[in-house]
N, C-alpha and C positions, 0 to 999 in steps of 0.2 A: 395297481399303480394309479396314484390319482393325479390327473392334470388339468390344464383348465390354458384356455385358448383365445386370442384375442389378435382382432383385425384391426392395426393400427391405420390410420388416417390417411398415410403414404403407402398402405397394400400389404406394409410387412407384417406378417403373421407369427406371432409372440407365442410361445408356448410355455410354460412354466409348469414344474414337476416338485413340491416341495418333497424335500426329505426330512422327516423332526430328527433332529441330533446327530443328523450326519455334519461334520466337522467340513466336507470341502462345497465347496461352489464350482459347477460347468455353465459355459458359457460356448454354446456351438452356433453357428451362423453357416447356414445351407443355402444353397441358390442352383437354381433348375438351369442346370449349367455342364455341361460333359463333352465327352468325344460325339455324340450320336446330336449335336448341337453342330457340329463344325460341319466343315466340306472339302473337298480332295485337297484344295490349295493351304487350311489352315489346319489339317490334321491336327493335332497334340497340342494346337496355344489352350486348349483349358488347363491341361494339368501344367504347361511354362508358365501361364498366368498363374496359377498355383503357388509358385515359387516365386515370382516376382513380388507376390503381396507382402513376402518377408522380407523384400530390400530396400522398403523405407517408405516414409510418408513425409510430407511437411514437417510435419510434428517430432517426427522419430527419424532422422534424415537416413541413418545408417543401421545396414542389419545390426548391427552390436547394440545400436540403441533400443531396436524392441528384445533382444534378446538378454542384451545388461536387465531391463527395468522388471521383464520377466521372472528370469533365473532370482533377482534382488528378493520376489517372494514365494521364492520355492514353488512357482507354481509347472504343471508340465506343460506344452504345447506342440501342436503339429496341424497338419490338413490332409487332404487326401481328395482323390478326382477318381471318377467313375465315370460309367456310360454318360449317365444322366444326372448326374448332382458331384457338388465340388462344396466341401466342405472343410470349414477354420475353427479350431478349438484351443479353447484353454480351461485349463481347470488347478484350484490352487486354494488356499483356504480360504473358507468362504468370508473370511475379514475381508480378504481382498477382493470384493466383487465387482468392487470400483473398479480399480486397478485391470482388474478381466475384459471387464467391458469396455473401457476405455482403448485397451488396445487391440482386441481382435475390432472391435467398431473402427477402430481409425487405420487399422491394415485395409480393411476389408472396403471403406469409403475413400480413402485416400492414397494408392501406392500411387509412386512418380514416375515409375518404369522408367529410369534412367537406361539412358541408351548406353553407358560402358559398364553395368551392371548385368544389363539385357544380354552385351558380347558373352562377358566371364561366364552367365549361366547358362550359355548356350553348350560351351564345354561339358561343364558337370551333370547337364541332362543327358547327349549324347554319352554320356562313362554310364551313367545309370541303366541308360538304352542298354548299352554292351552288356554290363550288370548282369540286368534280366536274360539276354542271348545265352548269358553263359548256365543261366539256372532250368537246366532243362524239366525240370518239375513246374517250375512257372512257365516257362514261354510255350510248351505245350499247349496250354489255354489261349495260348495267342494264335497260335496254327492253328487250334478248333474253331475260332473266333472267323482264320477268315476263310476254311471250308466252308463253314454253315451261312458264312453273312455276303461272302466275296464281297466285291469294290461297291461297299456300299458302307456309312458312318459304323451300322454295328459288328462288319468284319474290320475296320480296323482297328489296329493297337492306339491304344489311349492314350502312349507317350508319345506317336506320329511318327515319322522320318526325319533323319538326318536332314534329307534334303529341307524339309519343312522346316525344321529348326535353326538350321543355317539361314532361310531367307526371312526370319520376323526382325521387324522394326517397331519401333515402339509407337507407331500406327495402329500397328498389328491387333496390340494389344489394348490400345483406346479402344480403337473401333468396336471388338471382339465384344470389350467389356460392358461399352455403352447399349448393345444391344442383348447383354442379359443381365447384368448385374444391376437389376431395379428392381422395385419395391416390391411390387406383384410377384416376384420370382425366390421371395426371401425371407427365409423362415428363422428366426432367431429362435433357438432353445437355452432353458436357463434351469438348472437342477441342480435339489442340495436345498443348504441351509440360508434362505434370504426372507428379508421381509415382504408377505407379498400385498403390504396397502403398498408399497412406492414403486415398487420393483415395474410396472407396465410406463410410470412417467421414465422412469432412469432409462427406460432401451430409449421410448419414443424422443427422448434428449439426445442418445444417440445415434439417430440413425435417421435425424431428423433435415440431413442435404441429402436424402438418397435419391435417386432418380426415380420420378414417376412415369417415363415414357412406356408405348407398349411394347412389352416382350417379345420379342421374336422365339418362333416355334422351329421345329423340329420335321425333317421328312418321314413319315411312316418307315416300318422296316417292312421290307418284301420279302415274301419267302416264296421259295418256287419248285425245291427240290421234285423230283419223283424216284430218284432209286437211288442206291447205298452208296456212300462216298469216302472213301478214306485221302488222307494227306499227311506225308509222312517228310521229315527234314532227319535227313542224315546227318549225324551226330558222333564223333569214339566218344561214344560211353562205354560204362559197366553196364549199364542199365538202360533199360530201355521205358520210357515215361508215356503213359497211353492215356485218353482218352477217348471214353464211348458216351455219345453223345444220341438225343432224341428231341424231339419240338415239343415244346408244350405250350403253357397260356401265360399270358400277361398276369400281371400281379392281380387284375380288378374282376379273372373269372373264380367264381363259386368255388371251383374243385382243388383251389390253393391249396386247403386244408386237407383234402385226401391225396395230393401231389407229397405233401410235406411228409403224411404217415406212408407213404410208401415208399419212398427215398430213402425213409427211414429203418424201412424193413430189410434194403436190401443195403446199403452202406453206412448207417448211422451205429456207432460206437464198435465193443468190439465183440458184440453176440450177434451182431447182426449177420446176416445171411451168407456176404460177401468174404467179410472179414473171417469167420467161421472155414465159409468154403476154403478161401486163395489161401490164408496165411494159415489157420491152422490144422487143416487136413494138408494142401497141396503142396505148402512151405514156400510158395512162390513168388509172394512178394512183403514187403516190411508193410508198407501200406500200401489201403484201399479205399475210398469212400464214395457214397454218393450223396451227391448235392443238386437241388432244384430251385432255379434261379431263376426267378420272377421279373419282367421288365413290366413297364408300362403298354408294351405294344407289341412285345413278343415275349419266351422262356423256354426255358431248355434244361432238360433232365442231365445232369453229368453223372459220369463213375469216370474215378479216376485213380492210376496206378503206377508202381514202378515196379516194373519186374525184370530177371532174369533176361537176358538178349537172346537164349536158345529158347524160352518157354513163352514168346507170345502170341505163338499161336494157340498155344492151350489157353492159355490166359482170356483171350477175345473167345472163345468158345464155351469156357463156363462164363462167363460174366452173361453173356447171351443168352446163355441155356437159363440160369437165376432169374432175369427177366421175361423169358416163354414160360417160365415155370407160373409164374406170377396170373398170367394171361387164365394157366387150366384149372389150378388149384384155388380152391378159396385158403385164403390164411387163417389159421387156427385163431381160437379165441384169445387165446394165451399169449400167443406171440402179437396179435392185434395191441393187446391189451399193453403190454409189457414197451410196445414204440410209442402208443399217448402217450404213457408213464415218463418215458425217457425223453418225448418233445415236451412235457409239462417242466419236468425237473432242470432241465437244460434251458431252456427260454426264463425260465425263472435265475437260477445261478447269475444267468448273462447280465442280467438286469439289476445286478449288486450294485452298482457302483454310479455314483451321480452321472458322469462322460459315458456310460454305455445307454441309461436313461434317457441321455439327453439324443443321443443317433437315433435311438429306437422311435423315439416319438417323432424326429424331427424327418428322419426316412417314410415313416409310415405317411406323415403330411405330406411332404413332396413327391412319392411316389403314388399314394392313393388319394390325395385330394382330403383324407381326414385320418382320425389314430382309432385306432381300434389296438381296443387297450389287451394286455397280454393275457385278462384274466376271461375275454372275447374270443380269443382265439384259440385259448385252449379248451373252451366252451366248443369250439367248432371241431375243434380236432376230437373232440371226446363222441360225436357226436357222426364219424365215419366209421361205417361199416367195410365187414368185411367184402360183401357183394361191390359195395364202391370200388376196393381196391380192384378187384380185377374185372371190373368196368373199363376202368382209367387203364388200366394194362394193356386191354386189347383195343385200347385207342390211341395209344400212345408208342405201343414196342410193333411200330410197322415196317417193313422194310423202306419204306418209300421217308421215312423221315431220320434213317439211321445213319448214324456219322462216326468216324473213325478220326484221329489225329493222332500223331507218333512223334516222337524225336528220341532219335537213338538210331542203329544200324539196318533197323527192320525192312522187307523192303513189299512195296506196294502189292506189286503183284501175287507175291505169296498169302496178301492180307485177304483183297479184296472178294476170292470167291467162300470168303466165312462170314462177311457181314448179310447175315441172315437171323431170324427171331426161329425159325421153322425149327421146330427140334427135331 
């Protein structure tokens, strides 16, 4: 994937990705901006500031107005808010790149946070809030969220509380903004089909009132565990939705790469170890996966499932036993060989389409400070051994850093004396 990168004069860092003869234009605008940025009293205003940037500008007074002029060229849009980046997209053909950037730039420099705009969205966040309560496959990762983080930015939930929501003012949301939403903190990505002599004057045109003050940062995450912790929200389900949970490293340690291939051994697709075990020998659950999730300053190995309400204590017992196994055994060459294949072919897939382009590079700069390109990292991936993975195994599956989260009927005490790696 070829890119090419530029430090505009105001801090914002311009990334551009041509594509020959792809038909559409992305246009994504990132800022080092999340939940793990707030603090107890403004919980969730990243992701309400999220929504507010679509209820008008000077220019575009009413949401109908960016979404008339939008929808007028077929183009899609949306955002999305995370720990640590909060990001606004449009993509549409690439005739219209004007038109793109004209209005994710003037969402993104100018909302008016109208205060009876501010009230109505307070509603539709809190139903969202409800929303997610009711998806017990999602909110599960909210409970793991605040076993492993408690009362600190990255145990809480991203959307905040009620109570928090209820009390912003369109203070709330100056304030918030002016202290991240600047230059330095803001990565514009642009992929697809454009010209690229003009394409670095046309961002710096717009995006040329952006604030240069300095960014305000982020409190470290503390970790402090010593022994196995499960937390469990009672739930009438059918189902009981679990999560096993382990610490691992920030996105900037070396071992990313044999973090990825072993994640991949034991929940990535559907030959993999887990999926093989739970669903098709034990029949126990529909899905399983595991995933390993890189921050800037902490990360965390997940497996996660739905299963049966009678069977999870079997469930937490192989899934444990899969990971000691990892610990004694070295992985075959074969099966090594066969999860590069399937991180090579899968990071490649992802990467079809201008808007997936444009996150990947724009994530890798916000989160790593630069892009290591995807033909880089499966250079590194190719490039772990077997002895790594279960290196990484017996430093990673300790009792002392193992986590349990539930929702569904299960109940603590019958959980807590199997959170054990000991086979």
């Amino acid at each position: 994937m070829k890119f090419n990168k530029t430090t505009l004069k105001n801090g914002v860092r311009l990334i551009t990705i041509p594509m020959i003869d792809n038909p559409s234009i992305a246009v994504l605008v990132m800022v080092e901006a999340g939940s793990k940025y707030e603090n107890k009293k403004n919980n969730g205003i990243s992701h309400f500031l999220e929504h507010m940037v679509f209820k008008g500008t000077p220019k575009r007074p009413k949401m109908s107005d960016i979404s008339r002029e939008l929808d007028g060229i077929g183009a899609h849009y949306n955002a999305f808010t995370g720990q640590e980046v909060t990001g606004y997209w449009v993509k549409a053909d690439a005739r219209h790149l004007d038109t793109a950037l004209d209005v994710v730039s003037d969402m993104y420099l100018n909302p008016l946070f109208d205060e009876k705009e501010i009230e109505k969205e307070k509603g539709v966040i809190i139903e969202e809030m409800r929303m997610y309560r009711d998806l017990p496959q999602r909110h599960v990762h909210d409970v793991l969220s605040e076993l492993m983080h408690g009362d600190q930015p990255a145990g809480w939930n991203i959307i905040g509380t009620e109570e928090n929501i209820r009390s912003f003012s369109r203070d709330s949301f100056v304030s918030y903004r002016n202290d991240h939403y600047v230059g330095s903190a803001t990565i514009v990505t642009v992929a697809g089909s454009f010209d690229e002599k003009d394409i670095i004057d046309r961002v710096e045109k717009a995006f040329i009132k952006i604030s240069t003050v300095e960014k305000k940062g982020k409190l470290p995450v503390k970790e402090s565990q010593k022994s196995p912790a499960v937390k469990t929200e009672y739930k009438e389900t059918d189902q009981t939705h679990l999560v096993i949970a382990v610490r691992t490293f920030s996105i900037h340690d070396p071992r990313i790469p044999a973090m990825q291939v072993l994640s991949t051994i034991l929940g990535g697709g559907m030959s993999s170890r887990l999926f093989t075990k739970m669903r098709d020998e034990l029949g126990i659950c529909y899905y399983i996966r595991a995933s390993n999730d890189p921050f800037t300053d902490h990360g965390d190995l997940t497996i996660s499932a739905g299963v049966d309400n009678g069977r999870v204590e079997i469930a937490v017992k192989e899934i444990l036993a899969a990971c000691a196994q990892l610990k004694t055994k070295l992985v075959g060459q074969a099966e090594l060989k066969k999860a590069k294949d399937y991180i090579a072919g899968t990071t490649l897939l992802e990467l079809e389409t201008s808007e997936a382009r444009a996150e990947f590079a724009g994530g890798e700069e916000i989160l790593k400070g630069k892009i290591e390109s995807p033909e880089e990292h499966i250079s590194k991936v190719n490039a772990v051994t077997a002895a790594d993975i279960q290196r990484l195994a017996q430093e990673i599956f300790v009792d002392s850093g193992l986590n349990l989260a539930l929702v569904g009927r299960a109940k603590t005490e019958k959980l807590s004396p199997l959170l054990s790696f000991t086979e």
